[in-house]
DOGUVEX-127461 format. One record per residue (C-alpha): x, y, z; residue in one letter. Coordinates in steps of 0.2 Angstrom, whole numbers, plus 5000, padded with zeros to 4 digits. Layout:
residues N
XYZA...
END
This chain:
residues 768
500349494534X500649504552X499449364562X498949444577X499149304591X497749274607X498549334623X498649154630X499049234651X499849344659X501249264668X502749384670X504149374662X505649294673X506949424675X508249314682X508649174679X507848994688X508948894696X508748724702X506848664709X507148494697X506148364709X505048484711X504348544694X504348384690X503148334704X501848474702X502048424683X501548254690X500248314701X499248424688X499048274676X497748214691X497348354702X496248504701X497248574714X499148594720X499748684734X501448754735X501848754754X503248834762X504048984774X504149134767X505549184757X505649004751X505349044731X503648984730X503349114719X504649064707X504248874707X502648924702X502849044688X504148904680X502948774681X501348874676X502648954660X503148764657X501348674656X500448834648X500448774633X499248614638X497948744641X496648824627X496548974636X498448974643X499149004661X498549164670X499349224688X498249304701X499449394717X498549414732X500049524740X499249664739X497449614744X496949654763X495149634760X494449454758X492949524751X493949574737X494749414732X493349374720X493949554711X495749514712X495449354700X494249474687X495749604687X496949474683X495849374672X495649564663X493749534667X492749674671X491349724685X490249824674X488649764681X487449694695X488249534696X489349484711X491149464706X491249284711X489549244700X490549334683X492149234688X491349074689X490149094673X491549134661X492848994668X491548874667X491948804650X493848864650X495448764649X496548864661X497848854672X497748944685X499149034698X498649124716X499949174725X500049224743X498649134750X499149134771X498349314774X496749274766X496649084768X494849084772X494449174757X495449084747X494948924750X492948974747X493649044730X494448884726X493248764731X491948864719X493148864704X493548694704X491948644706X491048744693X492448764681X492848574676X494248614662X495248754676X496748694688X497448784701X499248804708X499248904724X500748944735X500348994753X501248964771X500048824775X498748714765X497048794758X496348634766X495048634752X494448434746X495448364732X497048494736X498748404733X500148494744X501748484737X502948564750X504348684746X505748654754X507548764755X508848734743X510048614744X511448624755X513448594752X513848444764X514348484782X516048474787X516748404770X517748484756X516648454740X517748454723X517348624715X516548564704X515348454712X515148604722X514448694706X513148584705X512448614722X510748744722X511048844735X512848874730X512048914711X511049014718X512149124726X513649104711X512449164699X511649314708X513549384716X514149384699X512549464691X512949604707X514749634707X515249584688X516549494692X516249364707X516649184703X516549044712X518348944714X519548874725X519849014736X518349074742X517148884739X517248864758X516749054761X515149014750X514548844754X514548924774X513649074768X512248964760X512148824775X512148994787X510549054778X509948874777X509748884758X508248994760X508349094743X507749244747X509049264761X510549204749X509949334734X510249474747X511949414755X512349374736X512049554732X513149644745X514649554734X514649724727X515549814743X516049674753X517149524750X516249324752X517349334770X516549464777X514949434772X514949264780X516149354794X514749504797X513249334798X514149224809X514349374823X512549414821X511849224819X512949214835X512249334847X510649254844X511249084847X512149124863X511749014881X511648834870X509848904857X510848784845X510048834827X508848954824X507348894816X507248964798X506149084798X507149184813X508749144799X507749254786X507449384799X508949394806X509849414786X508549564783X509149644800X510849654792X510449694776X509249834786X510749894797X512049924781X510650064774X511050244776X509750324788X508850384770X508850214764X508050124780X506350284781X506050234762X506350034766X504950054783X503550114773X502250014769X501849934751X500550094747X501850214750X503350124740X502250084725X501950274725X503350364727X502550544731X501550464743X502850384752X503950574755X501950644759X502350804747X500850894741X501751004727X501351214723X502251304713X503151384726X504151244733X504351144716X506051174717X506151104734X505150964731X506150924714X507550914725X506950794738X505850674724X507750664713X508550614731X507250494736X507250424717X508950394721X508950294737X507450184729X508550144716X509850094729X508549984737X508149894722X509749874718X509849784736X508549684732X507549744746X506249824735X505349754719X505449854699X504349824691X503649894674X501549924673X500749994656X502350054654X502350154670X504050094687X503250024699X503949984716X503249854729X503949744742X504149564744X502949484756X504249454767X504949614767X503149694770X502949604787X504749684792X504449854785X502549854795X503549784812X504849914810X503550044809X502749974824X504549994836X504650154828X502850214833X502750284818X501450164810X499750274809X500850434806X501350334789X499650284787X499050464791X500250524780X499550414765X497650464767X498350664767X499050614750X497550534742X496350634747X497250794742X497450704725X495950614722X494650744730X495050894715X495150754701X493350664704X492350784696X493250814682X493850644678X492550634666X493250754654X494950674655X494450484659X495750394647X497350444657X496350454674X495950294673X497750244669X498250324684X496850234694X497050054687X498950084695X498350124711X496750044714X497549934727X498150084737X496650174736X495750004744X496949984757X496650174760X494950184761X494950024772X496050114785X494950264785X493450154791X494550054802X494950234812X493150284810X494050404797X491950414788X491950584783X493550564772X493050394767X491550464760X492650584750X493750464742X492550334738X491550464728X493050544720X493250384710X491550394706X492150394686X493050234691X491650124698X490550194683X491550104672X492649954681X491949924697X490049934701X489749814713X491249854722X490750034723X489149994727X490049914740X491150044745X489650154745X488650064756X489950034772X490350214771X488550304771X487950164784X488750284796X487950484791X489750554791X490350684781X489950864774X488350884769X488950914751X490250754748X488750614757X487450704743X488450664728X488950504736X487150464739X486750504720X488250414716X487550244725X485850294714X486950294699X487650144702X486050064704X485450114688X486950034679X486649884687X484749884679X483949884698X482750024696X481949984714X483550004724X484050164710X482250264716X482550294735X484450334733X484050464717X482750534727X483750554743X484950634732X483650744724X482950814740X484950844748X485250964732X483651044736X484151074755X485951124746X485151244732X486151144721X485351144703X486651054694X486550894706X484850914707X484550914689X485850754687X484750664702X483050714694X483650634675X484350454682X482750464693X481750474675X482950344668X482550214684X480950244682X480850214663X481750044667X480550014680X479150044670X478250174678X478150284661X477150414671X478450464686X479850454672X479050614662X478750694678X480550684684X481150744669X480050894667X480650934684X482350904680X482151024663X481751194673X482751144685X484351144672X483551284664X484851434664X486151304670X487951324661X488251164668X488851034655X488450884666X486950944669X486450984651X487350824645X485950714659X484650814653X484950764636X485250574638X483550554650X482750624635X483450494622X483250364631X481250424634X481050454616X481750284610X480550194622X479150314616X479850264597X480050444594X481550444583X481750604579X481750664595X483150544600X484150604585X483950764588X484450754607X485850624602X486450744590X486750874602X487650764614X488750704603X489050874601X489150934616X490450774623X491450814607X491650984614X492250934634X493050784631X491550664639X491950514630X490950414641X489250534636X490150524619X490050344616X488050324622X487550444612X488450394597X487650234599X485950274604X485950414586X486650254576X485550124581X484050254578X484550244561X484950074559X482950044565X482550124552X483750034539X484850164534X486350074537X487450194528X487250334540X487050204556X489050114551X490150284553X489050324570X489450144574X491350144570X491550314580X490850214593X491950074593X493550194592X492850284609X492350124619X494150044614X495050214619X494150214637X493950034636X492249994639X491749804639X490049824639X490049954624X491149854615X490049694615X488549784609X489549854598X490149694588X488449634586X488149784578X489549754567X489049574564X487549634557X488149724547X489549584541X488149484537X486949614527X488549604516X488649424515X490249384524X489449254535X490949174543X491649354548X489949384555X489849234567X491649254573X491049444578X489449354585X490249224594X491749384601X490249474605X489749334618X491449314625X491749504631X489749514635X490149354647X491749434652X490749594657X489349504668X488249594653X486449534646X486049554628X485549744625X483649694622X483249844606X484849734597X484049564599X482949574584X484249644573X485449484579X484149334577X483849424560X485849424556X486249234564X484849184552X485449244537X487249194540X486649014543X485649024529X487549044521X488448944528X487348804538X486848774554X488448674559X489748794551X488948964558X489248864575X491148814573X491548994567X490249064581X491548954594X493049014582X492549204587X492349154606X494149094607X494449274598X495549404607X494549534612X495749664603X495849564589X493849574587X493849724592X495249764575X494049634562X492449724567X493449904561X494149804547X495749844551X497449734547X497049584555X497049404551X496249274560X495949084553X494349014554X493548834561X494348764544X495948844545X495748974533X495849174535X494249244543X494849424541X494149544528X495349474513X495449294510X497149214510X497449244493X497049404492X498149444509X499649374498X499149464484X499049624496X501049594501X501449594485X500549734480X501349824495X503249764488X502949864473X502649714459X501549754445X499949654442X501149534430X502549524441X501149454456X500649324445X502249234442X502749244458X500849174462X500949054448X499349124442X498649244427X498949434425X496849444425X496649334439X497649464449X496849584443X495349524450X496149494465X496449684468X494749754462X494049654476X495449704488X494949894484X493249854487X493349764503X494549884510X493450064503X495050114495X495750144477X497450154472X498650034477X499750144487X498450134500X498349964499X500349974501X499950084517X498749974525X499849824523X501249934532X500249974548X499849764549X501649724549X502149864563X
END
């Protein structure tokens, strides 16, 4: 069967091809074998970037929990450094603790190599960040690449220089030439352009000038290199030397390398069409989104003018990426467009001699709030592909909402950060919580927008289990809705009032906020409102131990969700109906609830669901005395708990010092820990896939299969799957007819099925 591998990083793939940089992967190579930290130090454009993705992709494999890249391009914020890291690391800020806290606490006993790029904009930060990795996280290195040192203790700077360059006034042989890196460079990314370029005896003088012209910086040689599709290698270097010497004129001599760069994006600027250069000024937010960037807000009565204009615009993109002035690339499956760092600082200083800088800006803050503002409240009923959309543009909405407060924008920062209200409930409370508070410090806003923000920060709160900051937000909230005669937020205000106070402990104010809460959803044909109603009064009823009352209420939500589409409700309340079962040991009523669970929390990826989630399915493993299976889930459980910034769900701790004691009792003391460490190293899909029983195979601490069928009964399954009879299985297993047959009776068994077609099937669906 197919052996599901762990995603060891997530270092892109290199989409053309590395040339040169010899000495110097050899010499971070060098350096990693000692230091914690390496610094890749250079002018921009210099292919930092690319060295360190090449070395990262050649020592990944020294590391237990691979080579994972953070890019800091895009990050304007320093406070959000710590978050960049969790995004990348595909961690997730579900909870009270502070990003850097649930950074630092799962790399602590983790063999990683880790890449951050782009560190000159946010060096301060940066440097903090380091300092605490390296410091608390023994088994991580870090390769960083930034204009200038981090200056952090222990940091080993390795500087980037230029390529090579062809000898000064001598012929080289051609061949010798060949070898040279800037000339590589260049050979290699003109041929890839044009189709046809070569280097050869004609034109080696041509390109050996262009390279020494552009002082072997790369970026500036892969977009001379690319104009080989329209122009000849003369003019090219024809077309530089008259610009390189107007700014040489009166005896300047040469011109320091980063004026070179500059001065080869002014010509590559200049040889745009007048389309091509407004798509080429915008700024990052607007090329990564392309309706932002032509500022359209789309009715049906000008779709076939905007049709028009988006196809156009699509077109001159393309020719900008084809110019190598604007970045492809390919997220979830979904183009993207951003521009190099370099390029970014020309398109903004462009916009700045244009005066057009905060009408661009303007014009991005129109198009996100005009998106966002209708969406936030119905996200919930469509939060799988809304949150798609949101992780691709998290970091435009960041830089967004960061412009607003700097133009003292409030009243439409309070907007946007409440709109994505669905998106800080489920992967980023602190930073909403952070959001939240810099925006409603100023009172700004309609009356409306800053009383769902306020209930929002309440919200928040709850999730974060801080009951004492929860209370005065919910009841500011509570008392806006009143002044607003708005029942439905009232009544959503009123029951997270009664679930704060239930955490709190103040039993007494809980039951009155939900009695309040209950005539004032009465007559409401509000399903948020109906669906708070009812999880306040789960949640009261298990801490009363009234189970009947939680199931009954449970029930209905789950029936209610089913019928909106709130898989977020959905989830809770399929979890709080199984688990009131399992209290009570009916386990074959608790599984399904549990497994519907699992499907939904994986569909809108909820880390802390899920890790509840596989202790309730190692629980169960072990009630069915497959032990190892049960500490692998055990040990998964920690990892995406950890990964989560989570605590143990306190109702389940019973149930798992119960379940760890009986699998121990199976298997000993010191095997339940090697396969409870085997199930921390798990993927967190492929736990995800055991704890369904779905087609997986994993091997344990002793090298065998840890999934649901043994290795000889996964061989048996792929035989069974090609068709052989029982007989026919045996021979080719050089073992008996009956043996077999046992073999498949147990397969059938473990797998709830009973024919042998379905066995066929579910070997199929491993193998896609």
């Amino acid at each position: 069967m197919a052996r599901p591998t762990r995603r060891t990083g997530n270092l892109p793939a290199e989409a053309t091809s590395f040339v040169g940089r010899r000495r110097e992967i050899a010499e971070l190579r060098k350096k990693l074998t000692t230091a914690r930290l390496v610094s890749l130090v250079g002018p921009g454009g210099v292919g930092k970037t690319r060295l360190a993705i090449r070395g990262a992709t050649d020592l990944a494999r020294g590391f237990a929990a691979g080579a994972w890249m953070v890019e800091l391009a895009d990050v304007r914020d320093p406070d959000l450094v710590p978050n960049a890291l969790l995004a990348a690391l595909d961690l997730r800020d579900q909870t009270a603790m502070e990003p850097l806290d649930l950074l630092l606490s799962y790399l602590r006993d983790k063999q990683l190599l880790l890449v951050i790029d782009n560190c000159e904009h946010l060096l301060g930060a940066a440097s903090k960040l380091v300092s605490e990795v390296i410091r608390a996280a023994p088994g991580v290195r870090v390769v960083a690449t930034s204009r200038e040192p981090l200056s952090v203790p222990g940091e080993h700077v390795l500087p980037v220089p230029p390529l090579k360059l062809p000898a000064a006034h001598a012929a080289e042989p051609l061949n010798q030439l060949r070898q040279n890196e800037a000339v590589m460079l260049f050979t290699e990314r003109a041929g890839a352009a044009s189709g046809t370029f070569e280097l050869s005896a004609s034109n080696q003088a041509a390109v050996a000038d262009v390279c020494r012209r552009l002082d072997g910086l790369p970026l500036a040689i892969e977009l001379a290199a690319v104009r080989t599709r329209v122009l000849s290698i003369e003019q090219i270097l024809a077309r530089l030397t008259d610009r390189f010497a107007l700014l040489t004129a009166g005896g300047r001599g040469a011109l320091p390398r980063h004026e070179t760069l500059q001065t080869t994006i002014d010509w590559s600027y200049d040889l745009l069409s007048a389309e091509e250069q407004t798509l080429a000024d915008l700024t990052p937010e607007q090329v990564r989104s392309l309706a932002a960037a032509i500022g359209l807000a789309i009715t049906d009565d000008d779709l076939e003018d905007v049709t028009f204009r988006l196809n156009a615009s699509l077109e001159h993109l393309a020719r900008l990426v084809d110019k190598s002035l604007v970045i492809k690339e390919e997220v979830s499956g979904v183009a993207c467009f951003r521009l190099h760092e370099t390029m970014r600082e020309y398109a903004i200083l462009k916009l700045r001699d244009a005066a057009e800088e905060e009408a661009v800006g303007e014009r991005c803050i129109d198009y996100y709030w005009s998106r966002c503002l209708p969406a936030g409240a119905a996200a919930r009923y469509r939060l799988v592909e809304w949150l798609e959309w949101m992780e691709l543009e998290i970091d435009n909405l960041r830089a967004v909402m960061r412009h607003c407060i700097s133009r003292g924008d409030y009243a439409r920062g309070v907007d946007l950060v409440t709109s994505l209200g669905w998106f800080w409930i489920t992967r980023g409370t602190t930073e909403g919580a952070r959001w939240l508070d810099e925006l409603l410090a100023h009172g700004q806003g309609n009356r409306l927008s800053l009383s769902w923000a306020i209930f929002l920060r309440g919200f928040l709160a709850v999730l974060q289990a801080d009951p004492t900051t929860a209370g005065p937000w919910l009841d500011r909230a509570a008392e806006a809705a009143r002044g607003l005669g708005d029942n439905s937020m009232l009544t959503q205000a009123l029951t997270m009032g009664s679930v704060a106070a239930t955490f709190g402990g103040d039993r007494v104010a809980a039951a009155a906020l939900f009695k309040e809460a209950e005539a004032a959803a009465a007559g409401l044909d509000d399903p948020a409102a109906k669906s708070s109603v009812l999880q306040a009064k789960v949640l009261n009823a298990m801490f009363d131990g009234d189970l009947e009352v939680v199931r009954t209420a449970a029930s209905e939500g789950v029936r209610m969700s089913r019928e909106t589409g709130d898989l977020y409700v959905l989830d809770v309340m399929l979890m709080e109906l199984a688990f009131s079962f399992m209290i009570e040991g009916q386990l074959d009523i608790a599984k399904p609830l549990y497994v519907e669970a699992l499907h939904v929390a994986q569909r809108i990826d909820d880390r802390i669901l899920q890790s509840y989630l596989l202790v309730a399915f190692g629980y169960f493993a072990a009630g069915s005395r497959q032990a190892t299976l049960a500490a692998q889930l055990f040990g998964a459980a920690e990892s995406v708990r950890i990964g989560a910034g989570a605590n143990i769900m306190l109702p389940m701790a019973p149930f798992l010092a119960q379940a760890e004691e009986s699998a121990i009792a199976v298997l000993g003391r010191a095997k339940f820990e090697a396969e409870y460490k085997a199930g921390k190293s798990l993927s967190r899909e492929l736990a995800l896939r055991l704890a369904l029983g779905e087609p997986a195979e994993v091997l344990t601490a002793d090298g065998e299969s840890a999934g649901l069928l043994g290795k000889r009964e996964a061989d048996v399954a792929k035989l069974v799957a090609e068709g052989l009879s029982n007989k026919q299985i045996g021979a080719r297993l050089f073992i008996s007819e009956r043996t077999v047959d046992s073999h498949v009776r147990s397969i059938l068994n473990k797998l709830g099925f009973n024919s042998r077609a379905q066995i066929a099937s579910w070997v199929a669906s491993s193998d896609r």
